[in-house]
C-alpha positions in Angstrom: 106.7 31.6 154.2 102.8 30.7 154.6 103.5 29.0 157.9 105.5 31.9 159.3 103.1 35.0 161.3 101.9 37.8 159.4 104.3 39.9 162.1 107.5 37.9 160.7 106.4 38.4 157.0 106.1 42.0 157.8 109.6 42.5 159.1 111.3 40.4 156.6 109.7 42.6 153.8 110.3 46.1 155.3 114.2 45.2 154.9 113.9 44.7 151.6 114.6 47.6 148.9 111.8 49.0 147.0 112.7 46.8 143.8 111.8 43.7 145.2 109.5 44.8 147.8 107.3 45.6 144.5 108.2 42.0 142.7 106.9 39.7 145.7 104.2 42.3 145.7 102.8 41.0 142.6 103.4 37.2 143.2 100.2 37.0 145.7 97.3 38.7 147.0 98.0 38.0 150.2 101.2 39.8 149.8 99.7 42.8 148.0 97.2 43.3 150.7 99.7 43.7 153.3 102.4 45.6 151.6 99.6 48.0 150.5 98.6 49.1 153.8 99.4 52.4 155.4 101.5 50.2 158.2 103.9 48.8 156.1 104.7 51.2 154.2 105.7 53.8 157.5 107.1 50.6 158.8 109.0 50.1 155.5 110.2 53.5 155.5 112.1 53.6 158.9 113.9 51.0 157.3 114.6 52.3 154.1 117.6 52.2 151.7 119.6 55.1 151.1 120.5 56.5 147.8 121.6 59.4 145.9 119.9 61.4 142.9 122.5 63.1 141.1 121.9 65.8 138.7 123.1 66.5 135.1 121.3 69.4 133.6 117.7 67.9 132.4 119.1 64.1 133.1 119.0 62.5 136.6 120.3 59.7 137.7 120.3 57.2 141.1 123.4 55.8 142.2 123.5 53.1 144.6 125.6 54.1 147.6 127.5 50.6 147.7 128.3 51.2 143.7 128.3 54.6 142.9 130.3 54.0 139.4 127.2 52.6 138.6 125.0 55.3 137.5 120.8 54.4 137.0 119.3 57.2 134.5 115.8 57.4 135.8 113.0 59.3 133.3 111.5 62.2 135.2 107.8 63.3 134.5 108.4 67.1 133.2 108.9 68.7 129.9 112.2 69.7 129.5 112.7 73.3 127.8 116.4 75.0 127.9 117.6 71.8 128.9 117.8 72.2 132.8 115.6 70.8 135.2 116.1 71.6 139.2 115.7 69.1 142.7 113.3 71.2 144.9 113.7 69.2 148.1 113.5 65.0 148.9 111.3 63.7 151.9 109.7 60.4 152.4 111.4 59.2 149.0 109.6 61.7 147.5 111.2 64.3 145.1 109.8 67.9 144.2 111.1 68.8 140.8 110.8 71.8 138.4 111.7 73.0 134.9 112.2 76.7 133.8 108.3 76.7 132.7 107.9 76.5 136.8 105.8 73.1 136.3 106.3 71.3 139.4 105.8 67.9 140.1 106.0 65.7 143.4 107.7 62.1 142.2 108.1 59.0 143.3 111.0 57.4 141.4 111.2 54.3 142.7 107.0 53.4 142.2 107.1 55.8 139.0 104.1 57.4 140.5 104.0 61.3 140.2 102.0 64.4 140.8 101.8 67.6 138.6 100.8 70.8 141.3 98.9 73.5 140.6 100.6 77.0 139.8 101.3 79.4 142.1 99.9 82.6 142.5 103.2 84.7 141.7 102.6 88.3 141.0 106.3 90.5 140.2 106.0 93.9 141.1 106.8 96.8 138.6 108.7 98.7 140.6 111.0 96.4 141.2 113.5 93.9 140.2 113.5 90.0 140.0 116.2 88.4 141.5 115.8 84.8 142.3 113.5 82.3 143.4 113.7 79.5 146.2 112.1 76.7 147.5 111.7 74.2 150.3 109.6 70.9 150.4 109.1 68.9 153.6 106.4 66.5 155.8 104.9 68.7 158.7 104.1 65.7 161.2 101.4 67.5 163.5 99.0 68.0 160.3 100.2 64.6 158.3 100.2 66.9 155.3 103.7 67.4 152.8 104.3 71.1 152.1 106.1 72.8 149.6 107.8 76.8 150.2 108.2 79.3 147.6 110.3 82.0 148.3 110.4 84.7 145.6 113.4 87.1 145.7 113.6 91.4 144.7 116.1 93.3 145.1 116.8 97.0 144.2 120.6 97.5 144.3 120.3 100.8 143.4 118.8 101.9 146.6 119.8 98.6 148.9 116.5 97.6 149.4 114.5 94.3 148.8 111.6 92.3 149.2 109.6 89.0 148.5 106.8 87.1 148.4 106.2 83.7 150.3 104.0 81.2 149.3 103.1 77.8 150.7 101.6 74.6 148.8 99.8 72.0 150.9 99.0 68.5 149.6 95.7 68.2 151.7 94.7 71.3 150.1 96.2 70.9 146.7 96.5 74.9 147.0 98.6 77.7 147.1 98.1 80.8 149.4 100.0 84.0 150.5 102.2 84.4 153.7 103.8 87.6 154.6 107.0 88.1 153.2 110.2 87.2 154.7 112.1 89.9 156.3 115.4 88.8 155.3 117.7 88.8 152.3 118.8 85.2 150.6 122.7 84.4 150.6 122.6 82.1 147.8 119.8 81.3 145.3 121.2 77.9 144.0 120.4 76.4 147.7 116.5 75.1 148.3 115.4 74.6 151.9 117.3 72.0 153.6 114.7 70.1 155.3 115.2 68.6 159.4 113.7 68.9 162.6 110.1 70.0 161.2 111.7 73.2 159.6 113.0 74.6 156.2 116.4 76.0 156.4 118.1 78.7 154.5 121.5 81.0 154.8 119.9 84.9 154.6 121.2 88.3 155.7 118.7 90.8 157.5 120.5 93.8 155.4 121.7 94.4 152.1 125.4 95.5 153.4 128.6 94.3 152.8 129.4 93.5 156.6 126.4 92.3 157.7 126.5 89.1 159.0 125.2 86.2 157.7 122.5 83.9 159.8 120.5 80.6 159.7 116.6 81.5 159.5 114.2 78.3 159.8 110.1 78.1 158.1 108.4 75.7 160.7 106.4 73.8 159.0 103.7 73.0 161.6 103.5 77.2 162.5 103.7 78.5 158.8 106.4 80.8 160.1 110.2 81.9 160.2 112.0 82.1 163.3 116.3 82.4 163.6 118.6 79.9 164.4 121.5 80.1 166.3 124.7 79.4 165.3 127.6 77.7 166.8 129.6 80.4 169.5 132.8 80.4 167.3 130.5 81.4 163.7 130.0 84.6 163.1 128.8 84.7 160.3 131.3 86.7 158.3 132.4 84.2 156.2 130.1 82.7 153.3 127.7 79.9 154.7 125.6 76.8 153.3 123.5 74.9 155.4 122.9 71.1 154.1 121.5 67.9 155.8 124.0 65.5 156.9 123.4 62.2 158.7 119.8 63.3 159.5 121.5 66.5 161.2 121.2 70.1 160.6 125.0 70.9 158.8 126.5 74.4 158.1 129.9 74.9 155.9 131.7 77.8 156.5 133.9 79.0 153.9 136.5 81.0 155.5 138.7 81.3 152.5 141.9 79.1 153.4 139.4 76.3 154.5 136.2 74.9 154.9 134.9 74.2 158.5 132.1 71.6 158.6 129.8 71.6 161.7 126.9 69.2 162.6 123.8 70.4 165.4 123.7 66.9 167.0 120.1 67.9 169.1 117.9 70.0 167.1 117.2 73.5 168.3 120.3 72.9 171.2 122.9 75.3 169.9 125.2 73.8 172.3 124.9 70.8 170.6 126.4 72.4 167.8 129.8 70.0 167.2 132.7 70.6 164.4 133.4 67.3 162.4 136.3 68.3 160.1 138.1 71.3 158.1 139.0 70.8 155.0 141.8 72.7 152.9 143.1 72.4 149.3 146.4 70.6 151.2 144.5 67.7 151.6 144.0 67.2 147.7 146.5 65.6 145.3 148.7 67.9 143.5 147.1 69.3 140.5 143.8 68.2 141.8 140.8 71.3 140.5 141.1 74.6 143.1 138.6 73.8 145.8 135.6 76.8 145.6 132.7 74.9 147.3 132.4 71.4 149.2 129.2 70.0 150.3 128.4 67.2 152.3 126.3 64.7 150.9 126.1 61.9 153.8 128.3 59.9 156.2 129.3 56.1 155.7 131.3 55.3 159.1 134.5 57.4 159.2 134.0 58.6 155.9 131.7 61.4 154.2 130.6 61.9 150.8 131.3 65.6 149.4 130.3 67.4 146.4 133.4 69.6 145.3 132.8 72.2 143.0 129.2 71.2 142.3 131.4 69.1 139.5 133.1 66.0 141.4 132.5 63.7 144.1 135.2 62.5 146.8 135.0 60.9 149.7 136.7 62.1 153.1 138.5 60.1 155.4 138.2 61.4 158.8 141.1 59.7 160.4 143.4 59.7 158.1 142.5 62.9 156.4 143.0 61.4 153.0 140.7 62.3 149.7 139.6 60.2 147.2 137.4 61.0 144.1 134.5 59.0 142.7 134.4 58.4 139.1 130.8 58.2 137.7 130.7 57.0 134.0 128.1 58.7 131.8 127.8 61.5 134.1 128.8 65.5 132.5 130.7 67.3 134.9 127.8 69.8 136.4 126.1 67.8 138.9 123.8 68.4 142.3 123.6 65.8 144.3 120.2 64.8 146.6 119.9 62.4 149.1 117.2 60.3 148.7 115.6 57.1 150.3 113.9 54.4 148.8 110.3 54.3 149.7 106.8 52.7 148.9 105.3 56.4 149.6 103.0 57.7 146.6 102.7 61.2 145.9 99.7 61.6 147.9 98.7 62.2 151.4 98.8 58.2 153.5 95.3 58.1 155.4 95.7 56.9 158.9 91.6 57.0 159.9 90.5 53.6 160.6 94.3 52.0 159.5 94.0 50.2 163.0 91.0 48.3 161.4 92.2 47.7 157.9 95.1 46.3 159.6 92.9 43.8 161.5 91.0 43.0 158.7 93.9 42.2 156.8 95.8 39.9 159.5 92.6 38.2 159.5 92.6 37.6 155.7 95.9 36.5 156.0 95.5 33.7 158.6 92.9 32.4 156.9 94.5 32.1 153.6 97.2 30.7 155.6 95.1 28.6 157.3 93.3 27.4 154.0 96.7 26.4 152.4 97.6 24.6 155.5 94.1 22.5 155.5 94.6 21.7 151.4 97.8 20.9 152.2 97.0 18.5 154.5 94.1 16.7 152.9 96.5 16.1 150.2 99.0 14.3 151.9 96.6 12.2 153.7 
């Protein structure tokens, strides 16, 4: 490995999983110079591994994608009280997690690095009630600068009316402030933001009605605002609705009672790049297999995608030859939420990019000559 160019060592590395990315890391200097740099780890993270969190009331555990009876328990950072703990968001490999106290924490599982934030600045009204509370954790690339969304729910159903307040977390300021509230009513409270194409994603309503139609709304990240999303021609939105990421595309499930139709928007902000993959129907289970309420893609794996049935099971779906099977996790209750999550060198803390150009010349340098160096003793010892 000394004889081969730093360029090499760097792309053999960045295809390694974080496990043993962090073993060679501590067998040289050399080595822990360059995989410490800002470079290899964005380089590193392009390439990263793919794995799931899976959650079990306060216990979480990584699965492997290519053995997912395999199940990891990893030990998160928070207190536990009531025995529940909640998956804000993933992005970058990093995971936003809370307990019922509302601590929050940004974590890094694989480097067991994490990050305790600051507490928001809620204030609950008297005059009205508390219904729920949201959030949505994502990287906003124009500012370099991870942000986390809280969305905090009222609702008086007494006179149909509600309200909120919005409040955003940015890691460059390690602070909280007020937005205006969102003028729109949340569908489901057990969904966070579903993070892609520089937004935060939710299912909302604009009125508190029992026909009104149910609608995508997106928080850009880089404008600190909402804006609407439109949905494929054929989706009215008068069914019940979850939006979810799926292969690094913005998904929506539409529940239309005898079925589930699962749609993918292939180009960002093109809704006529809105495609339908599959529907799925209770014929397609075995025979005394659990009624199917909810299905949620998880991610795809050729012709076949991951689903979480029931918030309870796993299966996988066959898409060409329309059969189910379920995936049996050992050790695991049967409440879980499952997170996609990639394995990543990224600390909970903002990567510096001023003057990475010449850190990264500065370190090539130190590794040729250490090279170099081993060469020279090398050779003076065989002569």
């Amino acid at each position: 490995m000394a004889t081969l160019p730093t360029e090499v060592i760097t792309e053999i590395l960045s295809r390694l999983p974080v496990k043993s990315v962090l073993r060679l890391r501590s067998t040289c200097k050399w080595w822990r110079t360059l995989i410490d740099t800002t470079h290899f780890i964005l380089f590193h993270l392009r390439k990263s591994h793919t794995s799931l969190i899976l959650r079990h009331r306060s216990h979480l555990y990584t699965l492997d994608l290519q053995s997912l009876d395999k199940p990891l328990e990893i030990t998160h950072p928070l207190m536990c009280y009531s025995n529940n703990i909640k998956v804000l968001g993933s992005c970058n490999g990093l995971l936003c997690i809370s307990n019922v106290a509302d601590d929050i924490a940004l974590w890094n599982p694989y480097l067991r690095k994490h990050r305790i934030l600051p507490t928001d600045r809620f204030h609950r009204p008297n005059s009205t009630l508390f219904a729920a509370r949201v959030h949505g954790f994502g990287h906003d690339d124009a500012s370099n600068d991870y942000k986390l969304v809280s969305i905090t729910y009222f609702v008086d159903l007494h006179n149909r009316t509600f309200d909120s307040q919005v409040q955003l977390y940015t890691l460059k300021s390690d602070a909280w402030r007020n937005l205006p509230s969102m003028p729109y009513a949340l569908c489901c409270a057990r969904t966070m933001g579903v993070f892609v194409g520089g937004a935060l994603h939710w299912v909302v309503t604009r009125k508190l009605e029992p026909e009104q139609p149910d609608l995508i709304v997106a928080f850009d990240l880089t404008h600190d605002s909402f804006r609407e999303v439109q949905l494929p021609v054929t989706v009215k939105g008068n069914f019940d609705m979850e939006v979810t990421l799926l292969g690094g595309c913005l998904c929506v499930v539409e529940n239309r009672g005898s079925g589930f139709d699962v749609w993918v928007m292939r180009m960002y902000g093109y809704a006529d790049s809105w495609e339908k993959l599959f529907t799925l129907t209770q014929d397609h289970f075995h025979i005394g297999s659990p009624k199917l309420k909810s299905l949620r893609p998880l991610l795809l794996d050729g012709d076949r995608v991951l689903l979480e049935q029931n918030r309870s099971k796993l299966c996988w779906y066959n898409g060409k030859s329309g059969d189910v099977s379920f995936v049996r996790i050992p050790g695991v209750g049967n409440s879980i939420e499952g997170t996609v999550c990639v394995g990543s060198l990224v600390p909970p803390a903002l990567l510096s990019f001023r003057d990475e150009s010449q850190k990264q010349r500065l370190g090539h340098q130190k590794c040729r000559k250490k090279r170099d160096d081993f060469l020279s003793k090398g050779f003076k010892l065989t002569l």
